[in-house]
C-alpha positions in Angstrom: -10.7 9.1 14.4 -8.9 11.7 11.8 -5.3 10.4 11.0 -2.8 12.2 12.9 -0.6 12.9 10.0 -3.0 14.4 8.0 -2.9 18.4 9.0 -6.0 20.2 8.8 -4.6 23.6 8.7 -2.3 23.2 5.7 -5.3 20.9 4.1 -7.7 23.5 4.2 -5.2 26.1 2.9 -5.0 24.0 -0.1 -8.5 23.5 -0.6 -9.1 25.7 -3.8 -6.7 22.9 -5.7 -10.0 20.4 -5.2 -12.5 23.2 -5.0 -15.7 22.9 -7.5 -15.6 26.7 -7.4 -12.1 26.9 -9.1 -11.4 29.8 -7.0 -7.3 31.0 -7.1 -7.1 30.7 -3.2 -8.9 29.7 -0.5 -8.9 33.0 1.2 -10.9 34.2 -1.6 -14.1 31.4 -1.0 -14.4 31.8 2.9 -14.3 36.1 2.2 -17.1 35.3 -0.7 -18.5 33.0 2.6 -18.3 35.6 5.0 -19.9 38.3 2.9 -22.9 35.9 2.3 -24.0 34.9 5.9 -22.7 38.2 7.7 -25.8 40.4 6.3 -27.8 37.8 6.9 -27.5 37.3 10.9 -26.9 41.0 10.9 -23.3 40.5 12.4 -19.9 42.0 11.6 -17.3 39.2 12.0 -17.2 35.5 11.4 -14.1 33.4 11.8 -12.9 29.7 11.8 -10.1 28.1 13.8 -8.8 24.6 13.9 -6.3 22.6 16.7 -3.1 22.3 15.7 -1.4 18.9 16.2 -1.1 18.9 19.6 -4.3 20.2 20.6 -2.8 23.2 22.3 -4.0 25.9 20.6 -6.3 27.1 18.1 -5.2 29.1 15.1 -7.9 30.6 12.5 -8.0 30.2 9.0 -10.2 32.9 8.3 -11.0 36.0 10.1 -13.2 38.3 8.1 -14.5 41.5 10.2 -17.2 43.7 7.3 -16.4 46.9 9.0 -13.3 47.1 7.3 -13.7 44.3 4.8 -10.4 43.3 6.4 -9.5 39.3 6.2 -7.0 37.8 8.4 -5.5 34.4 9.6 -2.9 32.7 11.6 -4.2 34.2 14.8 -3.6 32.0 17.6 -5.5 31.2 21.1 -3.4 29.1 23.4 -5.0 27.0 25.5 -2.6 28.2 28.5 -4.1 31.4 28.4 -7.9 30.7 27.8 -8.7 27.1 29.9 -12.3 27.5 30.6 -12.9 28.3 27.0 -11.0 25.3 25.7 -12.9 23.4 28.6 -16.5 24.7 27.0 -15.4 23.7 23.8 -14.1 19.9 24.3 -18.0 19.6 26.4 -19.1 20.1 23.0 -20.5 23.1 24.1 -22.7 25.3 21.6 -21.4 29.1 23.0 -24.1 31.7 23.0 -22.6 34.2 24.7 -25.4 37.7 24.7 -23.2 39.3 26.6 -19.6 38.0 26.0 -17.8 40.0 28.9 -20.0 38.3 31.5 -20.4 35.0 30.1 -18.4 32.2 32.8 -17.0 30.7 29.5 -16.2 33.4 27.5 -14.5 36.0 30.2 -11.0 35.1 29.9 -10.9 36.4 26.4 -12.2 39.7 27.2 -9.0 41.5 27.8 -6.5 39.9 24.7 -9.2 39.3 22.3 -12.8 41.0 23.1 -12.2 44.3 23.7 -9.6 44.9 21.0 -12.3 43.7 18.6 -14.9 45.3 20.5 -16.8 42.0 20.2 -20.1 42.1 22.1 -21.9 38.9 21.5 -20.6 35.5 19.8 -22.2 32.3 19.2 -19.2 29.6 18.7 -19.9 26.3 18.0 -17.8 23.6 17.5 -16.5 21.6 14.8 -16.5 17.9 14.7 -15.5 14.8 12.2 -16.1 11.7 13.2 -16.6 12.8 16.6 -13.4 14.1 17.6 -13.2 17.9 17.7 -11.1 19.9 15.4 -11.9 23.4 15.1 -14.7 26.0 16.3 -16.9 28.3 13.9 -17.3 31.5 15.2 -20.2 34.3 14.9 -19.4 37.5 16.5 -21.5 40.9 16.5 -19.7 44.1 17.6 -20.7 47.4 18.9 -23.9 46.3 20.6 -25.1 43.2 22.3 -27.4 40.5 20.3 -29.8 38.0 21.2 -29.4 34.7 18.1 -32.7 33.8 17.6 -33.3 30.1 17.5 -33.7 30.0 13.3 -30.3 32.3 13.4 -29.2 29.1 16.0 -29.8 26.5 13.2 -28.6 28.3 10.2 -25.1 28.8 12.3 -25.4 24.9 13.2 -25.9 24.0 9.6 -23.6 26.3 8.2 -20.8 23.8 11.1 -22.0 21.1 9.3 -21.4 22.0 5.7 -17.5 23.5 6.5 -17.2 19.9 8.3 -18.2 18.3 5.7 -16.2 19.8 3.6 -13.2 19.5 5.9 -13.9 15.8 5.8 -13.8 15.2 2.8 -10.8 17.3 1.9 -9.2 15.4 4.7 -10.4 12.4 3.0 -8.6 13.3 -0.3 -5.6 14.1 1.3 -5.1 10.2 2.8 -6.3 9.3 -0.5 -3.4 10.7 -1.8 -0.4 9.9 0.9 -1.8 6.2 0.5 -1.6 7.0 -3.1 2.0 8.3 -2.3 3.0 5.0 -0.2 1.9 2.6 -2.7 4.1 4.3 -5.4 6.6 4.2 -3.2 6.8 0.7 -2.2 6.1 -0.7 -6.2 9.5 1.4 -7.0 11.1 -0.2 -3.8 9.4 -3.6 -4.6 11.1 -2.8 -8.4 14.1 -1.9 -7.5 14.8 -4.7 -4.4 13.8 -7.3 -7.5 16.6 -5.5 -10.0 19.4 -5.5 -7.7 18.3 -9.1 -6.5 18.3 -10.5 -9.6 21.8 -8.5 -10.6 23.6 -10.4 -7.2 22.4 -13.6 -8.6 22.9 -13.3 -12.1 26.4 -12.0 -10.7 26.6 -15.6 -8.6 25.7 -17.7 -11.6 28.4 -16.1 -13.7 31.0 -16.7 -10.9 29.7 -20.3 -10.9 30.3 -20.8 -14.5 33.7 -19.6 -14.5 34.4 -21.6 -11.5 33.2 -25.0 -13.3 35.3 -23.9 -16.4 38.4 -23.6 -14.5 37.6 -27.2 -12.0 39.0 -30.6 -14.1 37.5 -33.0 -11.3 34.0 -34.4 -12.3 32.2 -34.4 -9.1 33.2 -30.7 -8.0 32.0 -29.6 -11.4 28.4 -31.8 -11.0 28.4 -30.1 -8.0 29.0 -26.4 -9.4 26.0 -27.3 -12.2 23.4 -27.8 -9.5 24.2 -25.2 -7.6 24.3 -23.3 -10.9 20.8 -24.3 -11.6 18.9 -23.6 -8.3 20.5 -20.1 -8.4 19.0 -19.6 -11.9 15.9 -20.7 -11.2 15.8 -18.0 -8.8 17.4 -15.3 -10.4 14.6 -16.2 -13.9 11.9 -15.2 -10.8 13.2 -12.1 -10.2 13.7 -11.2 -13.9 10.1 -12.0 -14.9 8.6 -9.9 -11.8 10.9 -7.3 -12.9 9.6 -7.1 -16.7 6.2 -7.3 -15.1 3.1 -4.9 -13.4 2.4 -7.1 -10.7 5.5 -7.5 -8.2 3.4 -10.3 -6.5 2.9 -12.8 -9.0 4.9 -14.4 -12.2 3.0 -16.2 -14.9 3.8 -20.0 -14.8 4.1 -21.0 -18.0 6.4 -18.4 -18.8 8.6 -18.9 -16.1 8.5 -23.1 -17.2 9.5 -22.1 -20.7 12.5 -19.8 -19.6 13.7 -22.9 -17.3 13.3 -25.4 -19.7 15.1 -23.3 -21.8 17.9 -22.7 -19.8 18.2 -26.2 -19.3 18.4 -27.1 -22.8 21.3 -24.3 -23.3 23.4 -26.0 -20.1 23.1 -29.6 -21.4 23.0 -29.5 -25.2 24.7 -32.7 -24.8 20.8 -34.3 -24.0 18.3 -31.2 -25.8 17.1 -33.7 -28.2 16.1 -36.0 -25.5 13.9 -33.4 -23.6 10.6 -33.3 -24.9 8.7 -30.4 -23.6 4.9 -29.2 -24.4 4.0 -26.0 -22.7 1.0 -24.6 -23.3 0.1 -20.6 -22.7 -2.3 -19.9 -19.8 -2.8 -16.9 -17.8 -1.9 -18.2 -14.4 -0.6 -16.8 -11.9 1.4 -18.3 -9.1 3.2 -16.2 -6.0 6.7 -15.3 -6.4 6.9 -17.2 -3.1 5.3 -20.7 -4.5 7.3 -20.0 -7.9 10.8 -19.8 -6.0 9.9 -23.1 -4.4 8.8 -24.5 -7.5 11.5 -23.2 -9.3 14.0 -25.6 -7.2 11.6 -28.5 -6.9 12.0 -28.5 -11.1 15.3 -28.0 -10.9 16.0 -31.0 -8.8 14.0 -33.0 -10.7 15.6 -32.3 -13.9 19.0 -32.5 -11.9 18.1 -36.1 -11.2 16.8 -36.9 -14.2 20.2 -35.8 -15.7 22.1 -37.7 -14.0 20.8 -41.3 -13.1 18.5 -41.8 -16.0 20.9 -39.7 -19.2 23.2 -42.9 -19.9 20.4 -44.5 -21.2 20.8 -44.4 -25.1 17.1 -44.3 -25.1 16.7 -41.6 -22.5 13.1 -39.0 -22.4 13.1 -36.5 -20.7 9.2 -35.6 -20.4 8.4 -31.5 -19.2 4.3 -31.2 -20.1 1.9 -28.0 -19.2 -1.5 -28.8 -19.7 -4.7 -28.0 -18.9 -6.6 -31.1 -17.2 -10.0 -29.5 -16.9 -11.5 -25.6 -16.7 -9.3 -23.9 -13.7 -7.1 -27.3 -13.5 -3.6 -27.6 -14.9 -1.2 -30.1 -14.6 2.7 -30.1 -14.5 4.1 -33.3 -15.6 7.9 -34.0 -15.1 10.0 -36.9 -15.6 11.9 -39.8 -17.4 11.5 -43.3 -19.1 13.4 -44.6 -16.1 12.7 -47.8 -14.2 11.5 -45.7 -11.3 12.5 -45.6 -8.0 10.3 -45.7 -4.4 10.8 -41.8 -3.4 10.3 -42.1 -0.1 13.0 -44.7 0.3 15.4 -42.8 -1.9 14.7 -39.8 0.6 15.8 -41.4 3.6 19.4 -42.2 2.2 19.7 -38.6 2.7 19.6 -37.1 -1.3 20.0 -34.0 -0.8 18.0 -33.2 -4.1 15.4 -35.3 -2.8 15.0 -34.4 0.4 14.8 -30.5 -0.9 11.7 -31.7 -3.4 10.2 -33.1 -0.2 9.7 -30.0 1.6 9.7 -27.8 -1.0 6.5 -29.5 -2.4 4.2 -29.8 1.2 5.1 -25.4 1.0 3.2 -25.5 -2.5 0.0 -26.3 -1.1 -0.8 -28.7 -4.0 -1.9 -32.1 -5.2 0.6 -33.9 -6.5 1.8 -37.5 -7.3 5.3 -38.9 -6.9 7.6 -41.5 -8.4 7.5 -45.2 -7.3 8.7 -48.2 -9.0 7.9 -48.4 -12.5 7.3 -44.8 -12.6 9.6 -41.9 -12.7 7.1 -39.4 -13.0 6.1 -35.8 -10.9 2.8 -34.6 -11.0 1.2 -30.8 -10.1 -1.7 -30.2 -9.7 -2.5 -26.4 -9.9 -6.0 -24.7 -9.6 -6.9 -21.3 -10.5 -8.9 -19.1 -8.3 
């Protein structure tokens, strides 16, 4: 079925844009049309008309009558007026009227459209893409009365062919185009929702910050850090798909450098104790999976921070390697004694029990601390 929001009549008036011909207008190709298959059947007039919308009526795109060399268009035959015609037509009927005043289908017309054009004889056949019906191509000859012979019959059914062919395809290039259209659309609305996201949580950061400046107690300002640091870790998401040409997907290593980063400039208290290797690879992860991801780091480094940082001989490990071809691994932890996650989990941490969803969304292999080990593991495959 033709998409209803593409409009033939206005496609086909805008045809000599696409046309191989270059003509100026497409006026100018169907008279060049006309004059070449008129002689030829030994007929005066030819014409094409198309539905409009609503399939009420047809108007014509071309009316070309070689008596006068006059061309015309815009002409309309309402359905109202003319049933039995419009009947004929939607049968798929082939027309072939001899005598046009006579003919059961063609009567009605005699009196609005016939005899002022002193049309004798017609053969109207109709116009289909796809199957549906669109338009009739009419052949008309004037003065006297004409019999189509059958080769006359299949020139006139080719020459249906070729114009809906090349309706098609101009109908074709015209959905090419609106989906063109739509897809620019939604990348500037896809760029600008990830701008004035990223500007509402950059503005919540900085109202964070001067928040924690202005709080003495140490808890509320603990607090005020985390909640500093899952907001940044969303807000660096929104950033990176901003500077980028895919509005889908972030790359992962740059997004761990600019956390890790970020990190290092909130606690510059414990930068020399974070020892980060990061390697560059091209992959990509979903800006849904990296948001999660984003606060799953962020916890961990939040809890790494604070249970394990006393230690005079604290590590803080943050690896990016590649395991094996299409494997990479995200390491993430401390030289802590460890602690049984699960457990921990169940005594309602808050950061915890965030990691412990977050990580089942990912869709990943991964390995979590227990005693002895304080240690996250990701496992990421590339498609």
């Amino acid at each position: 079925m033709l998409s209803k929001d593409i409009n033939l009549l206005e496609e086909l008036d805008s045809i000599s844009k696409v046309h191989v011909l270059n003509r100026h207008d497409v006026d100018q190709i169907m008279i060049d049309f006309a004059k070449r298959i008129l002689p030829a059947l030994k007929i005066e007039r030819t014409n094409v008309w198309l539905f409009n919308p609503e399939k009420t009526a047809l108007i014509s795109i071309g009316e070309y009558d070689s008596r006068t060399q006059i061309f015309s268009k815009n002409s309309v035959l309402d359905q109202w007026k003319y049933p039995i015609y419009f009947d004929g037509l939607r049968e798929n009927k082939i027309i072939l009227a001899t005598d046009i005043y006579s003919h059961p289908l063609t009567k009605e017309l005699n009196e609005e459209y016939s005899k002022p054009n002193n049309v004798c004889s017609l053969l109207d056949i109709p116009i289909r893409i796809s199957g549906e019906l669109i338009g009739v191509i009419c052949f008309e000859k004037t003065e006297t009365k004409k019999i189509f012979t059958e080769a006359e019959q299949s020139f006139c059914l080719s020459i249906s062919f070729v114009l809906a062919a090349s309706l098609e395809g101009r109908q074709r290039r015209a959905a090419q185009t609106k989906l063109e259209k739509l897809i620019l659309e939604k990348e500037l609305l896809l760029r600008e929702l990830n701008h004035r996201t990223k500007n509402n949580l950059a503005i919540l950061v900085s109202l964070i910050r001067i928040s924690k400046n202005k709080t003495n107690g140490d808890e509320a300002k603990r607090l005020l850090e985390e909640y500093e640091q899952r907001i940044f870790s969303m807000l660096k998401i929104h950033e990176l798909l901003q500077q980028g040409q895919n509005y889908n997907v972030i790359n992962l290593a740059q997004y761990l450098r600019e956390l890790i980063n970020e990190f290092r400039v909130t606690f510059p208290q414990i930068n020399h104790c974070i020892k980060s290797k990061i390697n560059v690879f091209q992959f990509a992860l979903s800006s849904k999976k990296a948001i999660h991801l984003g606060i799953v780091i962020t916890e961990i480094l939040m809890n790494a921070i604070k249970h394990s940082s006393a230690n005079p001989d604290f590590e803080l490990k943050f690896e990016f390697t590649e395991e094996s071809e299409n494997q990479f691994m995200l390491l993430i932890g401390d030289n802590g004694p460890g602690f049984h996650f699960k457990e921990s989990t169940e005594k309602s941490s808050l950061g915890l029990s965030l990691i412990s969803d977050l990580i089942e969304d990912l869709g990943i292999n991964y390995t979590l601390p227990s005693p002895n080990n304080s240690y996250y593991k990701f496992i990421f495959i590339s498609s």
